[in-house]
N, C-alpha and C positions, 0 to 999 in steps of 0.2 A: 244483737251483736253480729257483725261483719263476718264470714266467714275469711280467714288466714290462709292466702294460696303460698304456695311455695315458688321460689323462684322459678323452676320448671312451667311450674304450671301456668305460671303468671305469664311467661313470656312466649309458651304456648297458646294463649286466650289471646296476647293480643296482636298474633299471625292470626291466628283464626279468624278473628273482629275484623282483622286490615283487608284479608282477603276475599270478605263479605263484601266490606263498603268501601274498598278501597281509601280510606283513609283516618285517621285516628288524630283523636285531639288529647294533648296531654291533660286536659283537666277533666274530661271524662273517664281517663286510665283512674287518674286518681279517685275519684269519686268510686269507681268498680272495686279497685283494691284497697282501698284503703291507708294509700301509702302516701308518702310527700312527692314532690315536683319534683326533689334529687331524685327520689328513686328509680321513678319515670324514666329521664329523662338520661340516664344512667342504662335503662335497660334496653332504650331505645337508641343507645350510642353502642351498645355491643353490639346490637341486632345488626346495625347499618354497618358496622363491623365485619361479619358475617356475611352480609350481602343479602340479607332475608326484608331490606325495606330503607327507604330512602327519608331521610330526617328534613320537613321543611319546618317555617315559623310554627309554633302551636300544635306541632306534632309531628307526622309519617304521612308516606303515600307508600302505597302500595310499587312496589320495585321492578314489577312485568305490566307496569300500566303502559299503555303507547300514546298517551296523552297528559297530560297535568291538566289541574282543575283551573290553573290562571292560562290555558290555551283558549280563549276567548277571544270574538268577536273584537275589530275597532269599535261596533259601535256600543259594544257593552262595554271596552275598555274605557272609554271615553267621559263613562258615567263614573268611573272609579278616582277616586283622588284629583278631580280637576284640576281646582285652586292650585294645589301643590306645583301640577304638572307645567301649568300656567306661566306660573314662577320661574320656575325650575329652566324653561323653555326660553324664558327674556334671558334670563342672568348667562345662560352656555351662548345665546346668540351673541355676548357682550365681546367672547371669547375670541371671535373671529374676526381676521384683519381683511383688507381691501384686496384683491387678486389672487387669493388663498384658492386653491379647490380643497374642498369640506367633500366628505361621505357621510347622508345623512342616514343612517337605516333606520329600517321602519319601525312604527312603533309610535302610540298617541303623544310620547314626552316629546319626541324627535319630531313629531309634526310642529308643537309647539316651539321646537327649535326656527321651522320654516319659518312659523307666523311674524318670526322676530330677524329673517333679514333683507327684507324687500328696501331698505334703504342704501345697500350697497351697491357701489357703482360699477363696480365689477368682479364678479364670482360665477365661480364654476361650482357646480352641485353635485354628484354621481350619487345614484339612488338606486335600491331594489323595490320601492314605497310608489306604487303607483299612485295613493292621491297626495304625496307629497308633491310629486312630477305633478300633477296635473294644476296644485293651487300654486307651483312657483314658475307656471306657463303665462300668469297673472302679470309678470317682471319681465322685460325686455333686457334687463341689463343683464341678468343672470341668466348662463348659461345650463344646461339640464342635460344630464345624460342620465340613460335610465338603461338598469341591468336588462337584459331579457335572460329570459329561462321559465322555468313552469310556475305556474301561477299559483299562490296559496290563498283561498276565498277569504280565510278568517280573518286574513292580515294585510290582505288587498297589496301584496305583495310577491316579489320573484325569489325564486331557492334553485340551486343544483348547480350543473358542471358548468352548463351555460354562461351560465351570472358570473359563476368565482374562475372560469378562463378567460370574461371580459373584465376585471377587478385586474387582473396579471398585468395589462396594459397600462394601467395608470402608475402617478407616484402622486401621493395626497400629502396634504400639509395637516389634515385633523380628518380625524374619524369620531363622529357624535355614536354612541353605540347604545341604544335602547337595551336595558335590561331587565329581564323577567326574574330573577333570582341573582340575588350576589352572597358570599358567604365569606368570612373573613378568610379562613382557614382550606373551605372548599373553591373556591373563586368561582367566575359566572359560571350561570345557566339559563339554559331557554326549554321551551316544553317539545321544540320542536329539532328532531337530528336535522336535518337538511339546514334550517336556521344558524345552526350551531356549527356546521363545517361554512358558511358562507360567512361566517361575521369572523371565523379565522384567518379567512382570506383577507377580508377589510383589516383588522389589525395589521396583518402582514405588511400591507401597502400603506400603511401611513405612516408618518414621522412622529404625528402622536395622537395620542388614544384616548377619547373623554367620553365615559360612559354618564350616562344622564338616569337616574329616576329617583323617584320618591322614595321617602325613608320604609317604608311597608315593605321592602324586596330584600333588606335587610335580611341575614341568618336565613334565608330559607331556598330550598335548591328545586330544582327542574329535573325532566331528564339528561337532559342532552349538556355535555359540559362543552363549556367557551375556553375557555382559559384561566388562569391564577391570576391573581388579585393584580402580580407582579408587571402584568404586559400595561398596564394601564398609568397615565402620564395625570389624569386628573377626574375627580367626580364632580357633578354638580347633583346637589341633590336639597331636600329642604330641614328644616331646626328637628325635625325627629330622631336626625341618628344622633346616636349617643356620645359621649364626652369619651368615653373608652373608645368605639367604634374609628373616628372624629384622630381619636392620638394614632391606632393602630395603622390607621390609610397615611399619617404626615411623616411618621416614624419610617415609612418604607420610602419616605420619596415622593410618595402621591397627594398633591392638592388639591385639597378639599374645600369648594366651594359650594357656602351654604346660602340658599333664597329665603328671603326675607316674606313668608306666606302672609303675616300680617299687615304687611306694608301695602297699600291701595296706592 
């Protein structure tokens, strides 16, 4: 039989656990305590309460991490959710009209946005995504302005003052916004601060705001907060998010377009 921790203790062990391995999965809590997925996920809503840990999909991260575990690599991102992204990447590109200037920021869904508009006969692109700039140098008709500012290797992309006092200059008809963490309640997130004050800029400057990714980014947060659900004009994302999820984004005003991953 199971030893019976006390709420104390319980939520004692699982600062302790977090601040080991920086991060905890709700179905291994339960498994150690003994308890259901409410109880969990209950104890883990007071903590982040608190400020003692940060609630993503499937569990916690540690709350003094300076990194998140989805701070990866394009080219590891790349290997994640393709198909979806794929998808996901045709259907936002449907979105854009002829002489529009689009902000695509970075990010592998957002490259997929590029792949899908080399047929227009005239657009303006503004990027911080340096191999985005580089595959839509490919198109003569399509103009390309690229943010400068400091370089971040993971994301083959630009962050800081640089970038978001050249963003001040513009006025945009759409903003594609890659995102690493969305939450209904919490709104985005990315793992990275400097990410996270440059894609406020981009929302700033646009007329409207269409964040792009896969249903997996769903419920689960970052460090670095973007903004509330509310700044955002449209999703495209794929058949994963849920029918609650799905009412909660149309009910505020936000259109929700879903990609059709099974459709070849």
């Amino acid at each position: 039989m199971k030893r019976k921790y006390s709420l104390k203790e319980r939520r004692t062990l699982i600062l302790k656990t977090l601040n080991e391995s920086g991060k905890i999965y709700v179905t291994d809590l339960m498994k150690t305590f003994d308890i259901s997925e409410v109880s969990v996920r209950k104890d883990l809503a007071e903590l982040e309460e608190k400020q003692l840990l940060i609630r993503v999909k499937g569990g916690a991260i540690n709350i003094h991490q300076n990194t998140d575990i989805d701070d990866l690599s394009i080219a590891n991102k790349e290997l994640k959710h393709a198909k979806e992204k794929m998808h996901i990447g045709k259907l936002a590109a449907s979105l854009i009209k002829e002489n529009e200037t689009i902000i695509l920021d970075s990010g592998t869904t957002t490259m997929e946005v590029a792949k899908n508009i080399g047929s227009f006969d005239k657009l303006t692109v503004i990027t911080n995504a340096l191999n985005i700039a580089l595959y839509l140098t490919h198109y003569d008709r399509i103009s390309v302005i690229v943010l400068g500012g400091q370089m971040r290797s993971l994301s083959e992309s630009t962050v800081g003052m640089i970038a978001e006092t050249a963003l001040n200059n513009y006025y945009c008809d759409k903003l594609f916004l890659g995102v690493d963490s969305i939450s209904l309640e919490k709104g985005m997130s990315t793992p990275n601060i400097e990410e996270a004050s440059l894609n406020q800029t981009m929302i700033a400057c646009a007329k409207e705001v269409i964040a792009v990714f896969d249903s997996s980014k769903f419920e689960r947060r970052s460090l670095a907060f973007i903004s509330g659900i509310e700044k955002l004009d449209a999703i495209v994302t794929d058949s994963g998010i849920s029918d609650e999820e799905k009412e909660y984004m149309e009910t505020r005003g936000i259109k929700v377009y879903v990609a059709d991953v099974d459709k070849e």
